[in-house]
C-alpha positions as CSV (number, residue, x, y, z in Angstrom):
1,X,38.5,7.2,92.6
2,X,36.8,7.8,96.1
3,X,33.6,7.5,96.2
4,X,32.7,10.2,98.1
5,X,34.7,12.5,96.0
6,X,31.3,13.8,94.2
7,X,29.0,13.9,96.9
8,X,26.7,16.6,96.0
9,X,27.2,19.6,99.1
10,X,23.4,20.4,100.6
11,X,24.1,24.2,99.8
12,X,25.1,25.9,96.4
13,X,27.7,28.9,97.6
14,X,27.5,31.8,95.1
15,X,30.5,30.8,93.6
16,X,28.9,27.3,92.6
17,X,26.0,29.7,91.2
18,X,28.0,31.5,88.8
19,X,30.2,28.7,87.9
20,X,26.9,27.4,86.7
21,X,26.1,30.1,84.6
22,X,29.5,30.0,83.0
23,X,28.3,26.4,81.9
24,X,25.2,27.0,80.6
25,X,27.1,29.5,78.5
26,X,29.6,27.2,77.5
27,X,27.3,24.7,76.7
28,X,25.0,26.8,74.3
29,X,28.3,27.9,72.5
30,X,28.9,23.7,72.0
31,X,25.5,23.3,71.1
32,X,25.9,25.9,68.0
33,X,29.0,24.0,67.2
34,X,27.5,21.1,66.5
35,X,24.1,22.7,65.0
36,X,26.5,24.9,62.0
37,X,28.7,21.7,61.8
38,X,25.3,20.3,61.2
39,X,24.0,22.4,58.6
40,X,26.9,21.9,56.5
41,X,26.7,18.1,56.1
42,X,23.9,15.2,55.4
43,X,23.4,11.8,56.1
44,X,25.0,9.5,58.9
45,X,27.5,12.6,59.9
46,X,24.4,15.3,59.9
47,X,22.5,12.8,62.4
48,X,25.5,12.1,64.5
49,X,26.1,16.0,64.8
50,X,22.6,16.9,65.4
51,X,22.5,13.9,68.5
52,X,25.4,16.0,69.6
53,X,23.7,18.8,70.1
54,X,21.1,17.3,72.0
55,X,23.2,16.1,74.7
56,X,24.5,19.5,75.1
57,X,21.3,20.9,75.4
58,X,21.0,18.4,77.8
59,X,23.6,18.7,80.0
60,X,22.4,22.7,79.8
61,X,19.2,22.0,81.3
62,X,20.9,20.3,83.9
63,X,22.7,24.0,85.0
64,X,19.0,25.4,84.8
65,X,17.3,23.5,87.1
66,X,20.2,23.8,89.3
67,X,19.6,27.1,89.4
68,X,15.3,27.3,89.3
69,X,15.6,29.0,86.2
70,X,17.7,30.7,83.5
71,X,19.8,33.8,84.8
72,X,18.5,37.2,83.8
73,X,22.2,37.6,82.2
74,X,24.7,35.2,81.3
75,X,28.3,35.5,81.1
76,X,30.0,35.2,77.3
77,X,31.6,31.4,76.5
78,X,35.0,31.0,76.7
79,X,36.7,32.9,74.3
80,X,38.1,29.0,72.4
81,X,34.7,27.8,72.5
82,X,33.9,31.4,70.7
83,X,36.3,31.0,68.2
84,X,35.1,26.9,67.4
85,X,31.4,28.5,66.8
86,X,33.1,31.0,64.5
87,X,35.5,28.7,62.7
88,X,32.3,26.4,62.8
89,X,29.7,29.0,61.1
90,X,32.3,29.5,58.3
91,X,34.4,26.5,57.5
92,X,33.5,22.7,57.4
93,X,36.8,21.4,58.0
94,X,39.2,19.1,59.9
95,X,40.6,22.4,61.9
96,X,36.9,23.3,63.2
97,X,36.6,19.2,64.8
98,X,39.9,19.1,66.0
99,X,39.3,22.5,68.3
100,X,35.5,20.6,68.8
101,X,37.2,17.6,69.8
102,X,40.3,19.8,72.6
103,X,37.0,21.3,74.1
104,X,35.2,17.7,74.6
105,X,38.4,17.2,75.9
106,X,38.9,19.5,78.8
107,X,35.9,19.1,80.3
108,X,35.5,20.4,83.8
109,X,32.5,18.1,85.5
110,X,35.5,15.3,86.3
111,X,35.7,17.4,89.5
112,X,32.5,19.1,89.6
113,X,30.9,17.1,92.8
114,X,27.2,19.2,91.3
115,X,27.9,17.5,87.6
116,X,26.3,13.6,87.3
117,X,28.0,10.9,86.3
118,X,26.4,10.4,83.2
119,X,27.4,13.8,82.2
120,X,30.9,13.2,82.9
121,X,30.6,9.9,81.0
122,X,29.0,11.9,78.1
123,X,31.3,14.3,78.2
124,X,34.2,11.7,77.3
125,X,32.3,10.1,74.5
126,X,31.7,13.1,73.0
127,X,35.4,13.3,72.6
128,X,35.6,10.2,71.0
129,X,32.4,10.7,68.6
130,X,34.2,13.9,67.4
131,X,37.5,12.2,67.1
132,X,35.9,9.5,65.0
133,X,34.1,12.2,63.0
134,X,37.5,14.1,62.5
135,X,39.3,10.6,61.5
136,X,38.2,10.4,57.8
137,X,39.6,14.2,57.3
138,X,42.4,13.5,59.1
139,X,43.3,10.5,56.8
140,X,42.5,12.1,53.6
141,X,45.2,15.1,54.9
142,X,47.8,13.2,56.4
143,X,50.3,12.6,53.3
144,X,50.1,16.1,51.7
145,X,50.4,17.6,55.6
146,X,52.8,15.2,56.3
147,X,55.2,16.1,53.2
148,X,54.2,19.7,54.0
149,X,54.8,19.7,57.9
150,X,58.1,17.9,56.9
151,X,59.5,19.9,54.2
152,X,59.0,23.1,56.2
153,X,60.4,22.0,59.2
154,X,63.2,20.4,57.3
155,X,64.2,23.9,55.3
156,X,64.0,25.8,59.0
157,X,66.0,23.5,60.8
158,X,68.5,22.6,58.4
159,X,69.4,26.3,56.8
160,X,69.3,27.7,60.3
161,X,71.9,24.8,61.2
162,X,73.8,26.2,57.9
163,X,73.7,29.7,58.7
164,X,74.3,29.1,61.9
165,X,77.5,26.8,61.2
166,X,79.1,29.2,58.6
167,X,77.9,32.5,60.2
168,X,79.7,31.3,63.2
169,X,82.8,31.0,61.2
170,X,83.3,34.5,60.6
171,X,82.8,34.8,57.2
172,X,81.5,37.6,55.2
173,X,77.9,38.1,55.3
174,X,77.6,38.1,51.8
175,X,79.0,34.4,52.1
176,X,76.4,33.2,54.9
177,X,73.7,35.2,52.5
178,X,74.9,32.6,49.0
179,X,75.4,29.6,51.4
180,X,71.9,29.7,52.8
181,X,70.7,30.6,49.0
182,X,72.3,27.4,47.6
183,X,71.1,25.6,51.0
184,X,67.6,26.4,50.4
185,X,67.6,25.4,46.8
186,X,69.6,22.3,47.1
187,X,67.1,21.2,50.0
188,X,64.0,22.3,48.2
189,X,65.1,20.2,44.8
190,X,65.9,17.0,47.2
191,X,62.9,17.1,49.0
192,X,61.1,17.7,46.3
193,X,61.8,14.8,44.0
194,X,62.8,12.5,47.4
195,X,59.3,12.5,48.4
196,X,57.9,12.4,44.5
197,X,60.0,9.0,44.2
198,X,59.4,7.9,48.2
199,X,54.5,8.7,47.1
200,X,55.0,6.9,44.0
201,X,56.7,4.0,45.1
202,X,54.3,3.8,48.2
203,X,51.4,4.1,46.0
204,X,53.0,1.1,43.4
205,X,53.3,-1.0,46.1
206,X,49.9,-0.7,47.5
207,X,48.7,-1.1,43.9
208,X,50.5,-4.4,43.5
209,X,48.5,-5.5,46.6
210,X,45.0,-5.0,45.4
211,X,43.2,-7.5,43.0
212,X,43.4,-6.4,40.0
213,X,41.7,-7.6,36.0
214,X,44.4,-9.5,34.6
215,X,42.4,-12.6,34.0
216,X,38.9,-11.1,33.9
217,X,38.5,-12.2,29.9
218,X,39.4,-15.8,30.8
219,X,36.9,-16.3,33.1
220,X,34.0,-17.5,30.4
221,X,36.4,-19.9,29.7
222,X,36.7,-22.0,33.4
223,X,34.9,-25.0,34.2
224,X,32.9,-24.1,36.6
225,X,33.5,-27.8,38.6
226,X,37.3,-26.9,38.5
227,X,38.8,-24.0,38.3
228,X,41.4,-22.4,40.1
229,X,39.2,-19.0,40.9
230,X,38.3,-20.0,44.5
231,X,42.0,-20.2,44.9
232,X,42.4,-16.8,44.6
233,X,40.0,-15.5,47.0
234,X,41.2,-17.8,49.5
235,X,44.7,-16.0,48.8
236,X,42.9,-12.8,50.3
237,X,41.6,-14.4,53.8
238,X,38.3,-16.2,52.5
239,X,37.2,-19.6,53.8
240,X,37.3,-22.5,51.5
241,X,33.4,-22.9,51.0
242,X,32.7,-19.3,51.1
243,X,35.6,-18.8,47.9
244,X,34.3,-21.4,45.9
245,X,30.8,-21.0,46.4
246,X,32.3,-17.6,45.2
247,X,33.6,-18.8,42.0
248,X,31.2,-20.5,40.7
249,X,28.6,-16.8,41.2
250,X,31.7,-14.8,39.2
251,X,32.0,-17.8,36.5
252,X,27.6,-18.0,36.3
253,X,27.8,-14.0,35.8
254,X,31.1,-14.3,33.4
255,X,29.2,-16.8,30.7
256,X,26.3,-14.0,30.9
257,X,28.5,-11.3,29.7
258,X,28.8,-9.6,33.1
259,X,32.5,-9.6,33.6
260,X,33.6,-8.3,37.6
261,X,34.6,-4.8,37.6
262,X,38.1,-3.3,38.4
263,X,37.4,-1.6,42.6
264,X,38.4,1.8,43.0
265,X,41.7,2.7,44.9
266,X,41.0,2.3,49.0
267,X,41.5,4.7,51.8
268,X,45.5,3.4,51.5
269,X,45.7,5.7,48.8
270,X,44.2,8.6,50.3
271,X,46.1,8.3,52.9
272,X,49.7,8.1,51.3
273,X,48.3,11.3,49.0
274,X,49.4,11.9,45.5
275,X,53.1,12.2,44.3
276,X,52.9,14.9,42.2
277,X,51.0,16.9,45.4
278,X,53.6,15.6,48.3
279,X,56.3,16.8,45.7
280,X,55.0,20.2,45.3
281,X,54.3,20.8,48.8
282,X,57.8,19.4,50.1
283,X,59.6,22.1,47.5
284,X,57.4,24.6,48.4
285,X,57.4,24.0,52.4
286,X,61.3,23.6,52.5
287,X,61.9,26.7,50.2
288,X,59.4,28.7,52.5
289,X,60.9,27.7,55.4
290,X,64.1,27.3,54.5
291,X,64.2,30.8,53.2
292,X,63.5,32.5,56.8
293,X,67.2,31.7,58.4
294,X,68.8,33.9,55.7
295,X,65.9,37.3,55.8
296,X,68.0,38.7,57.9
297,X,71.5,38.3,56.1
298,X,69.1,38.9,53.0
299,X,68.3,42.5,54.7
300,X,71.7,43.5,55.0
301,X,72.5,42.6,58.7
302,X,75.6,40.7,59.6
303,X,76.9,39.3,62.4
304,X,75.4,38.6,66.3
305,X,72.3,40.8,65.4
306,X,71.4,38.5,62.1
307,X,71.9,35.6,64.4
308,X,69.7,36.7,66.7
309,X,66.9,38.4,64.5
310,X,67.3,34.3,62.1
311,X,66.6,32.6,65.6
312,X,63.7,34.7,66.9
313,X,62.2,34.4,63.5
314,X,63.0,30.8,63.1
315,X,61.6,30.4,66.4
316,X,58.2,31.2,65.7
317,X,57.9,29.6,63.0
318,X,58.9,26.3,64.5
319,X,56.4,27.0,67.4
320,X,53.3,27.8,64.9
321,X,54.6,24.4,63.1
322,X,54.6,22.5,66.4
323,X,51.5,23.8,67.6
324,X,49.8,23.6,64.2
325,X,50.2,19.2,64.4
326,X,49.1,19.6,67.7
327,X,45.8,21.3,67.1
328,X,45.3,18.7,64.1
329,X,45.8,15.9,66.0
330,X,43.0,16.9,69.0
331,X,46.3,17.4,71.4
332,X,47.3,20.5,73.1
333,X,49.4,23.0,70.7
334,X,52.0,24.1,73.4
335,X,53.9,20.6,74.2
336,X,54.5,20.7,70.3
337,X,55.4,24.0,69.6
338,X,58.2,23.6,72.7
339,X,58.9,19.8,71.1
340,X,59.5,21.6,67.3
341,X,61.8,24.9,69.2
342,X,63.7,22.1,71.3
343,X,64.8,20.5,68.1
344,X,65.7,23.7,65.8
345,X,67.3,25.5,68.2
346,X,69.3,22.0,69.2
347,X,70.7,21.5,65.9
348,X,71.7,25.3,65.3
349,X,73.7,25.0,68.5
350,X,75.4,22.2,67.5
351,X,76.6,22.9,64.2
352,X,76.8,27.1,65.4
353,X,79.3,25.6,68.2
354,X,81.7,23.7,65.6
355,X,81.4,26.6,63.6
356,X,82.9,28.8,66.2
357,X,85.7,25.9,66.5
358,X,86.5,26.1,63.0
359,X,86.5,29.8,62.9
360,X,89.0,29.8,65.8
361,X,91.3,27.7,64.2
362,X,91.0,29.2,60.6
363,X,92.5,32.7,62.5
């Protein structure tokens, strides 16, 4: 980067003047962000938040002095940053920092030659600070969102492919209607128990992993000179002195009746999600999406119109999915939502063209 590219100009233009004042709005609507995110939490988080704030206020005062003084009348925030202080005054949730973390993200002093560099600087860690903050919610969601995202993108795409295949055809409508019925029920059952059998097995395996009790009533019984304890901490990555040394504390505390306890499941586990849940939530997904191809065969329409009304339908609900991971993940929605459409609609032209194939050799 040039630089010369931020040279401060000698004269603020009127445009530069209300451009600040946008800011200073903008950065009172971050501040409240951070102050209701604030409010709702304690410890490490509630400091980190509350630092947060700070450097908005900060960055605030910078716009003031620009301008010798606060503006009689400001203009409103930007109507996303509006929304986050909303979202933020209600709801203490991984939605409110991923739409905290997009606006950290967009920030416009990169090309602002009257912003400092320390503002731009801050700018970008607050991006990362929310991100981290977002990261433990994020976790704890993935693998229920994960089977949900995946089962209702699974039911859209592959009962529109099926409607779209058989409808094709030229078969009776009350034929498309009973294919995508036994469609959505045969996917739903599948993904169902697929992804109860696919959590469970996950979860076994990271079990196995872990140390677990199996000799904890033996251990009065080692000599504490030799023993084979210290062999089994080195097994998970500690030195040879540190493990033995190790030992002989867990073998000192066994002979006093204090026998190690059993450590809780780790962040693995919250992370992969429970069975039971992923298997709920992939039935219920697929069925709810898979159930949207067929409304309107379901509704009585039939031919090019039902095709048209199952894609537009299908259509947005592919996009609200797309953009949906995209706003959870701190990206932007729209390159997403096009990514989910450009998959759907790819299928259902594939299987709608052999369908028309088919169709034409069946007459």
């Amino acid at each position: 980067m040039n630089d010369t590219q931020f040279l401060t100009p000698s004269e603020p233009t009127a445009a530069d003047r209300r451009r600040w004042a946008q800011y200073i709005a903008d950065e009172r609507a971050e501040a409240a962000v951070y102050r209701r995110l604030a409010r709702k939490r304690d410890g490490e988080d509630r400091e980190i938040l509350l630092q947060l704030e700070e450097a908005e206020k900060r960055h605030e005062r910078h716009w003031i002095d620009l301008l010798g003084g606060e503006p009689a009348k400001l203009p409103k925030a930007g109507l996303r940053d509006r929304f986050t202080g909303w979202m933020a005054g209600r709801f203490d949730s991984v939605f409110t920092l991923a739409m905290a973390q997009q606006a950290e993200a967009r920030s416009p002093y990169d090309a602002d030659p009257w912003a400092t560099p320390a503002m731009r600087a801050d700018e970008k860690i607050h991006h990362e600070v929310v991100r981290g903050l977002a990261a433990k919610s994020r976790r704890k969601l993935s693998g229920t969102f994960r089977a949900a995202v995946f089962g209702a993108n699974d039911g859209l795409v592959s009962n529109l492919a099926l409607v779209m295949g058989i409808g094709a055809t030229g078969a009776a409508p009350q034929f498309v209607l009973f294919s995508g019925i036994a469609g959505l029920l045969a996917g739903a059952l599948s993904m169902g128990a697929g992804e109860y059998v696919s959590v469970r097995s996950q979860r076994e395996l990271l079990e196995a992993t872990e140390p677990s009790d199996f000799a904890h009533a033996s251990l009065p019984d080692l000599d504490i000179d030799a023993n084979e304890l210290a062999l089994v901490f080195r097994t998970r990555g500690i030195p040879a002195d540190e493990a033995m040394a190790r030992a002989r504390r867990v073998i000192d505390e066994a002979n006093l009746g204090r026998l190690p306890k059993r450590r809780p499941h780790g962040d693995d586990h919250e992370v992969v999600g429970g069975a039971f849940r992923a298997a709920i939530s992939s039935f219920l997904l697929f069925a709810s999406g898979a159930i949207i191809p067929v409304l309107p065969w379901l509704f009585g329409l039939a031919g090019l119109p039902a095709v048209i009304v199952a894609l537009v339908l299908v259509g947005i609900a592919l996009s609200a999915t797309g953009a949906l991971v995209g706003l959870l993940s701190g990206a932007s929605p729209l390159p997403r939502a096009l990514r989910q459409l450009a998959i759907g609609f790819g299928a259902a032209a594939v299987t709608y063209g052999l369908g028309l194939l088919f169709g034409v050799d069946v007459g």
